[in-house]
Every structure is written in structure tokens, then in C-alpha cells.
C-alpha positions as CSV (number, residue, x, y, z in Angstrom):
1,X,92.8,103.6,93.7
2,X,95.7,101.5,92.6
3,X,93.5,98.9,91.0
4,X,92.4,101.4,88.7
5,X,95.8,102.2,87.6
6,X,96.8,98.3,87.4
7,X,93.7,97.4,85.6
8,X,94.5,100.6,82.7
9,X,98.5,99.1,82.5
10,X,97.0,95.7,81.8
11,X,94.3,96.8,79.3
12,X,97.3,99.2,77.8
13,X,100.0,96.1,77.4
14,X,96.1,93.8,76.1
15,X,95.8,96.3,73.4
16,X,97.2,94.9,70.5
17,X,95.8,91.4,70.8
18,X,92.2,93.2,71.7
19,X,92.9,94.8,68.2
20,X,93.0,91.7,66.6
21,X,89.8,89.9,68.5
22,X,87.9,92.5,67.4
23,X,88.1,91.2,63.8
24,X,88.7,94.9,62.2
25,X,92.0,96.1,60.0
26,X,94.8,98.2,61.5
27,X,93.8,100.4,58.6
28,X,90.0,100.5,59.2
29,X,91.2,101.7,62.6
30,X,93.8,104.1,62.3
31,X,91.4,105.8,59.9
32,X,88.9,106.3,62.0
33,X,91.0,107.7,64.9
34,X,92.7,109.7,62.1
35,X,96.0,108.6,62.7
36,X,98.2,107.0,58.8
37,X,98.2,103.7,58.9
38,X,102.1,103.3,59.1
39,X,102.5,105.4,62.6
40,X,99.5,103.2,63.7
41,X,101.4,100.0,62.9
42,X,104.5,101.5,64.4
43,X,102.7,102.3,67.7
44,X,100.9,99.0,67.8
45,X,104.2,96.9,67.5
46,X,105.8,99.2,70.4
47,X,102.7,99.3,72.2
48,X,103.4,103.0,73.4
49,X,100.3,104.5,72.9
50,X,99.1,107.6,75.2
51,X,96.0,107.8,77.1
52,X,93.7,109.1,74.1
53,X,94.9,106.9,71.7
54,X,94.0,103.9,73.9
55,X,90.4,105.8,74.3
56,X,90.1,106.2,70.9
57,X,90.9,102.6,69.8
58,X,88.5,101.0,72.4
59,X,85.5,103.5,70.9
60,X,86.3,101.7,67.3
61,X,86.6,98.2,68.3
62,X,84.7,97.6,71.4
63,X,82.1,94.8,71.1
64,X,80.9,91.6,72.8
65,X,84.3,89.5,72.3
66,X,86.8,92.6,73.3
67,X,84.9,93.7,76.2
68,X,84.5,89.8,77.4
69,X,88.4,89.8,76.6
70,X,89.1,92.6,78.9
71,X,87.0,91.3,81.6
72,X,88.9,87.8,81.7
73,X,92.5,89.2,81.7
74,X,91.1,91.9,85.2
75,X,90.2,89.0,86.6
76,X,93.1,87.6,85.9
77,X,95.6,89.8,87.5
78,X,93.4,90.1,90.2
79,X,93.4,86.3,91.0
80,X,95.7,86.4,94.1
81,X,93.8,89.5,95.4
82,X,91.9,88.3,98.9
83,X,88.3,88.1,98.4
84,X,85.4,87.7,100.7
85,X,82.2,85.7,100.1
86,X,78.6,87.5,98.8
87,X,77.2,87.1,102.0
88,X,80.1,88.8,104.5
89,X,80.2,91.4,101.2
90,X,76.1,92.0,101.6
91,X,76.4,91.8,105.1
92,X,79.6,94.4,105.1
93,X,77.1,96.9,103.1
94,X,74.7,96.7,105.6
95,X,72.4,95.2,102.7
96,X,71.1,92.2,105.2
């Protein structure tokens, strides 16, 4: 359960650089979640954006590079988690 939490404060504080790998304009952006272009600058420099918001944005911009982006920096902050190999997983699952 915490993971999921941890996972949504790293994709929150990830935002603003996804923004710019995704190759669109702030204003492209805050146009299309219907926010002015100024309060979306605003909230991108301060990164304090609420739940929708961050919803919204990842609708606009989400493609190959931003969702490869968001995968890299999870496993990142999960690199000192403990982990167990395929096999005790599959065998943990009953699966063999």
C-alpha cells in the first residue's frame, strides 16, 4: 500500500521534467487541461499540483518516452527494496 503512495510522490516531484520529455508546450498543455498558461507555469515551477491536475497532464503528454521515463525513475527508488528471484516468485505463487 505504501508503494503506491511512494511511487505517486515520485511521479508528482518527476512531473515537470516528464513535461518537457514529452516534447509538447506548457501552453499546448495548459490549454488542453483548461487551465491559463501563466497559473500553469506558476504551478509547474512550484510543483504543487493536486491529484487531478497530475491526471490531467499525464492524459496530454503520455507517450512512449514519458511512460519509459516513469518506469526508470520507480525502479529507481525501489532499488534498495529486497527482491527475490523469478523462480522462488513463481514458486511463491504456486505457479510451479
Amino acid at each position: 500500500m505504501l508503494e503506491i503512495i511512494q511511487d505517486y510522490k515520485t511521479l508528482k516531484g518527476l512531473l515537470s521534467g516528464l513535461i518537457a520529455k514529452s516534447g509538447y508546450r506548457n501552453d499546448y498543455i495548459a490549454k488542453k487541461i483548461g487551465m491559463a498558461p501563466s497559473y500553469f507555469a506558476t504551478k509547474k515551477a512550484r510543483g504543487n499540483w493536486n491529484e487531478d491536475e497530475v491526471e490531467k497532464i499525464l492524459e496530454v503528454i503520455t507517450n512512449d518516452d514519458v511512460e519509459d521515463a516513469i518506469m526508470l525513475e520507480i525502479m529507481r527508488s525501489r532499488k534498495d527494496e529486497p527482491n527475490i528471484l523469478l523462480e522462488e516468485f513463481e514458486k511463491r505463487m504456486g505457479w510451479k
